[in-house]
N, C-alpha and C positions, 0 to 999 in steps of 0.2 A: 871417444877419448883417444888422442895418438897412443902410439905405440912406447913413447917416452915415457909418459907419465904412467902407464902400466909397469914399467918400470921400476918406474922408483916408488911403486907400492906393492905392499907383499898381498896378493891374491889367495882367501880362503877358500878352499875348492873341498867339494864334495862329490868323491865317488860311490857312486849306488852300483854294486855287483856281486851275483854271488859267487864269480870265478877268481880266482884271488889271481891267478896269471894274469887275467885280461885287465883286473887293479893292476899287477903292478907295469905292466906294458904302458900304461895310461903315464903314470910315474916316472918311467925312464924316456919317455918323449916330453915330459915337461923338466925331465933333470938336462935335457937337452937346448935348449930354449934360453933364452937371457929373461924368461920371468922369474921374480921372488915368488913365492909361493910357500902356504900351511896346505899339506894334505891331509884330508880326514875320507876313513873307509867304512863304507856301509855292506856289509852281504844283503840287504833284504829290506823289501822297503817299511816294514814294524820298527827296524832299527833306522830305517833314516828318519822318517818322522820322529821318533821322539829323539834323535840330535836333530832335526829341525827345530822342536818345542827351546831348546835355548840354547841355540849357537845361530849365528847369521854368517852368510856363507857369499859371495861373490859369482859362485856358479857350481850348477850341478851337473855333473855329466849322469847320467842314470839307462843301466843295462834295459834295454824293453822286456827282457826275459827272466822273471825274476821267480824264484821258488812261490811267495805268497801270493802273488801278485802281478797283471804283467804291467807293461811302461805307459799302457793309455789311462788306466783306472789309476795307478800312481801322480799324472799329471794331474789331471784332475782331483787327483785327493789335494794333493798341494797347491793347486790353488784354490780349494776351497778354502785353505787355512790362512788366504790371503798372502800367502808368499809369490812377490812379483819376481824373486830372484832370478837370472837366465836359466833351461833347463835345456843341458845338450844329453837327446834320447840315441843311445850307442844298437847301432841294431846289427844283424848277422845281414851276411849275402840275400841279397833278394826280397831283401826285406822294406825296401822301396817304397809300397805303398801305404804298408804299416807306419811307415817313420812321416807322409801326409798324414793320416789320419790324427798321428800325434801332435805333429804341426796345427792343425785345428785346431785340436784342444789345448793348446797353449803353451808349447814346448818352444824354445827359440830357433834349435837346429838340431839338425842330425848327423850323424855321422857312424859310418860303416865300422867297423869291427878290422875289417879287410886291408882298411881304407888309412888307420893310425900313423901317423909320422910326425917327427917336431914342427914341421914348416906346419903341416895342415891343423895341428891342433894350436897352435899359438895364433893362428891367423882364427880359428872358428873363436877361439876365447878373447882373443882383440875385441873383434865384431861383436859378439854378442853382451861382451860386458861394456864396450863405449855405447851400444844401442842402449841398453839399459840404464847405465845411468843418464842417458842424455834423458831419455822416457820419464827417470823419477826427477832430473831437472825441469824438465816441463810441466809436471805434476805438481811442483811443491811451484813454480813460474804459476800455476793457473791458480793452487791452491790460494797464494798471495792475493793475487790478480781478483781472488773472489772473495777474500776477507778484505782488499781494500774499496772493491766494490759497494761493499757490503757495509762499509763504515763511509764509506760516500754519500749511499743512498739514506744511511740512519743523518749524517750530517746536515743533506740537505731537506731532508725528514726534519729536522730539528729547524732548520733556517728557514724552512715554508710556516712552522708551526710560531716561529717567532716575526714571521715578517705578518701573519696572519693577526697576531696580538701587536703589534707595530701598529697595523691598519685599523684596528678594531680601537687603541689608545689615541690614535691621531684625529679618527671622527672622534670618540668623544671629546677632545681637544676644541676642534673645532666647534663642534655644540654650543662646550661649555664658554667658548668666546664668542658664539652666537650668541649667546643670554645674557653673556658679559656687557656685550653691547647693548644689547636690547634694555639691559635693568639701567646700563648707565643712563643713557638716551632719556628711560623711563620716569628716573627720580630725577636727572638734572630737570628734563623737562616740568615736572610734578613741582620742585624745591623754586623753579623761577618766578616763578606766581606769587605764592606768600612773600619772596623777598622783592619783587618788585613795588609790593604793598606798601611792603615796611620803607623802603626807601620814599616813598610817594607820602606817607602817613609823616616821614622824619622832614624832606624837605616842606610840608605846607607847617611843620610845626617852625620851622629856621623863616620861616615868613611871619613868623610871630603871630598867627592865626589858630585859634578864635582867640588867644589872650598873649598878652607880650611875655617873655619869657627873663629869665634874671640870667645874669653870667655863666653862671656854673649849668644852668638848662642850658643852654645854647652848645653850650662845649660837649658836656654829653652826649644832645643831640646831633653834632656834629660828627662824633665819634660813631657814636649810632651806623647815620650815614655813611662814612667812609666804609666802614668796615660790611657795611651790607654790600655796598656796591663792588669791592673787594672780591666777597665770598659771591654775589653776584658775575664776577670776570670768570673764576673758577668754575663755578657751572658751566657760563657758556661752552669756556675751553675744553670740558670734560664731552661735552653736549657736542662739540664740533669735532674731535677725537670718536669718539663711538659711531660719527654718521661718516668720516675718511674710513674707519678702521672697518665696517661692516659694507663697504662697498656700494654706497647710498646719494655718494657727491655726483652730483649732474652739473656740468657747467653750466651757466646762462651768460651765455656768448652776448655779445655786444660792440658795435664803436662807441671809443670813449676816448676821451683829455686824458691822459695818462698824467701830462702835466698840472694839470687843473685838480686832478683825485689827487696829486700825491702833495703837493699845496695846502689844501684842503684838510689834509691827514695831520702833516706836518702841523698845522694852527691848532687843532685837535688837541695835541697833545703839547701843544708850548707849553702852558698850563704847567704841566708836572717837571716841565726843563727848568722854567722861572723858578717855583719853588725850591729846587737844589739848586740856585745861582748856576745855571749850567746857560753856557753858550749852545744856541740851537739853530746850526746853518742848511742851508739849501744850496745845491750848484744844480741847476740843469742845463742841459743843450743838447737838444733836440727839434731840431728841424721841422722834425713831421710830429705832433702830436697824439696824432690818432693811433688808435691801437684797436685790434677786436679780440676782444676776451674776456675773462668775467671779471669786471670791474669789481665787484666784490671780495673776491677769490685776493684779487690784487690789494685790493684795500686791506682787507686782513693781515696778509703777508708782511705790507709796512707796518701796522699797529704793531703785531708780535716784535718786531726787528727793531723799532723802535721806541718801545715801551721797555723794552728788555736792557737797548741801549740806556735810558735815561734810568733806569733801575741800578743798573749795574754799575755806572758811574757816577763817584762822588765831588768828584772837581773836572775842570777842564771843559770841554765839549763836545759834543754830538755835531755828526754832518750826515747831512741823505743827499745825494749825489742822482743824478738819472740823465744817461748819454744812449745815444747810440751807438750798436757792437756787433758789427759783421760774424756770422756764424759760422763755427770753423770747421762744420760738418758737411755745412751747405751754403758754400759764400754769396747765393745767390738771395739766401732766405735773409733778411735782417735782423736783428735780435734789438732787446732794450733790455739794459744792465742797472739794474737796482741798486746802490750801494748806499749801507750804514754805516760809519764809523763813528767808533767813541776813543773818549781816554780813560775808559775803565778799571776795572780791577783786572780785566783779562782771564784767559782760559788757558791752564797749563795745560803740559802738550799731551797728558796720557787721556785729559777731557777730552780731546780735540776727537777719539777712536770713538765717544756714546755721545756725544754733544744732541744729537738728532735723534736717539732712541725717546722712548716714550716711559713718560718717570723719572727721568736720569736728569740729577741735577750737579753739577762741582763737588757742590756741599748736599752730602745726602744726608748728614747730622739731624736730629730732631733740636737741637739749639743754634742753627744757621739763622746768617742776618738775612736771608734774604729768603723770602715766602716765596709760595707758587707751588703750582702742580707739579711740574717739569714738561709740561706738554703742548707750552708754545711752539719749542722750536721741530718739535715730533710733528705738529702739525703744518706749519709752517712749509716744510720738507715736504709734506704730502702736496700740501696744495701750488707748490711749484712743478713738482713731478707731473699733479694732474693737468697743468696748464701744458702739458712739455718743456720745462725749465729746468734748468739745476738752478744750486746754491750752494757755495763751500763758502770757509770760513779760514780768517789770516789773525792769529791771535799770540799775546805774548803778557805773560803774567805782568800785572802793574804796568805796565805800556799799554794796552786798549788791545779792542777787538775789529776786526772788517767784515765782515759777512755782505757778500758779491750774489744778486741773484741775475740770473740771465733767462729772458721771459721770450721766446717768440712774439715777433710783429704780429701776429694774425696767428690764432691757433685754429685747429682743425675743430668745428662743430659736430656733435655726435654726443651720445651718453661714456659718460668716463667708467672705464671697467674696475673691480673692486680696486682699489689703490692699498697699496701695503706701505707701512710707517715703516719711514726709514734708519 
């Protein structure tokens, strides 16, 4: 500690002696001196120990030559009693080696008898009292240093013990969407049987087979039908959801009429256009026809995109579009560009963020007009992804929807690794 700040604090100091002269010689070289200073005097070291038991003192000067006691056994009493305080041992002439041996045992300095003056005692009490407090600044620096150690190590004690339950919650996670998958898989697969029945039993009854049927039979029957084949779409799409979502889709690569399939698709489903008075257009242009990839995968993608359009829209028109579209990753690769548009009811814009999650419909109401799992366009999104394709979507409430898919010319053959819904 400078000399300054010695200073401007008043130093408790404790003289241990029993010559009351050589106290106050000690006294009139510190009344010498620019330090503030409390003097307190000891004859004997029974009486400085018990003003040590409760006074704290800044530094001791202490006689080596004491009636009960001499100044080495005094050291060391005092610091058994754990007082770090500085201890400057005053010794006689020649006393030199005595005042090392005290130095061992724990004394800070020495200093001669002989030897007293203001310069040399201001300068020994400097020294030994900025050593010291620097010494319990470091102490109480390490003491911290090792309680914040010590709430580090419990901290990340605590963060292993929870990343540990993290890991142990996320497998069963994944388990339990292992089984998730598997029981869908299990009962869509199970559920498609009896209803394929039922629809085969309803359409030979709509043939009026084995006896003709009255009006009101027909209608029912009809009803029958629709609503099997309905809850029929639903399995599948539950059934094609669980085999994306468990990592299970293999392409079966192919050349194919891209043109030809999506024609083909499009007639498919006029069917359900005509019914809602809906206009149902085609534009294509496409040079090259051919495409290699899984033709099925592709097929799907239009059905959902498409189905969904003529669902969702109550007047106006449906268009499926398919061009050729340089890709902007790799201009050299070609792409072909899918496009649906209607004049729907459209997807406000806070849809537009889950539009493709899995479940997630506009209307998640149990009284929405419009049925379905949610998991066309979940699925949809996988199987463009699998193909290496995107697909975004341009939508505006009561003005219609766009949904743009962009498919590689030619996808790379290999098995498709698990695929995550997007």
């Amino acid at each position: 500690m400078p000399m300054k700040n010695l200073m401007n604090s008043t130093l408790k100091i404790l003289v241990v002696d029993d010559d009351a002269v050589d106290r106050m010689a000690i006294e009139r070289a510190l009344n010498k001196t620019e330090l503030k200073f409390e003097l307190t005097e000891a004859e004997n070291g029974a009486v400085a120990t018990d003003i040590l038991k409760n006074t704290a003192f800044d530094c001791i000067f202490l006689d080596y030559w004491l009636p009960d006691q001499d100044g080495l056994h005094l050291v060391k009493s005092f610091r058994s009693l754990g007082l770090t305080l500085p201890l400057v041992v005053l010794t006689g002439q020649g006393d030199e080696q005595i005042a090392v041996e005290i130095m061992k045992a724990g004394a800070s300095d020495y200093l001669s008898k002989s030897r007293i003056s203001s310069e040399r005692l201001a300068r020994i009490l400097q020294n030994v009292v900025r050593l010291h407090r620097a010494e319990m600044a470091a102490v109480l620096a390490n003491q911290r240093l090792r309680e914040s150690n010590q709430r580090l190590t419990e901290q990340n004690q605590a963060l292993a013990q929870q990343r540990a339950q993290i890991e142990l919650q996320n497998r069963k996670l994944v388990e339990v969407s292992e089984l998730k998958s598997q029981f869908l898989a299990t009962i869509s697969h199970e559920l498609r049987t009896p209803m394929n029945a039922i629809m085969g039993f309803s359409q030979l009854l709509l043939q009026q087979y084995p006896d003709p049927l009255t009006a009101a039979q027909v209608d029912m029957v009809e009803r029958i039908f629709s609503n099997s084949q309905n809850l029929l779409e639903m399995l599948n799409e539950v059934l094609d959801f669980s085999r994306v979502e468990s990592g299970n889709l293999v392409l079966s690569l192919s050349h194919f009429n891209v043109d030809e399939l999506t024609l083909m698709t499009v007639a498919e489903l006029r069917a359900l256009a005509v019914k809602k008075n809906l206009s149902l257009e085609t534009q294509i242009d496409l040079e090259n026809p051919l495409v290699f990839s899984d033709q099925e995968c592709v097929r799907r993608v239009l059905i959902n995109l498409l189905s969904n359009a003529i669902k969702f829209t109550d007047s106006g028109e449906v268009c499926v579009s398919l061009h050729a579209l340089k890709n902007n990753e790799n201009p050299e690769a070609e792409c072909i560009e899918l496009v649906v548009k209607d004049t729907g009811i459209g997807i406000p814009p806070e849809g537009l963020t889950y539009i493709f999650e899995p479940f997630r419909q506009v209307d998640q109401t149990v009284t929405r007009q419009y049925s379905g799992t949610g998991l066309g366009l979940a699925i949809t999104a996988s199987l463009v992804k699998a193909m290496g394709g995107t697909i975004r979507v341009e939508s505006q409430p009561q003005v219609g929807s766009k949904f743009s898919v962009q498919l590689p010319r030619q996808v790379e053959a290999g098995l498709v690794p698990a695929v995550q819904v997007l």
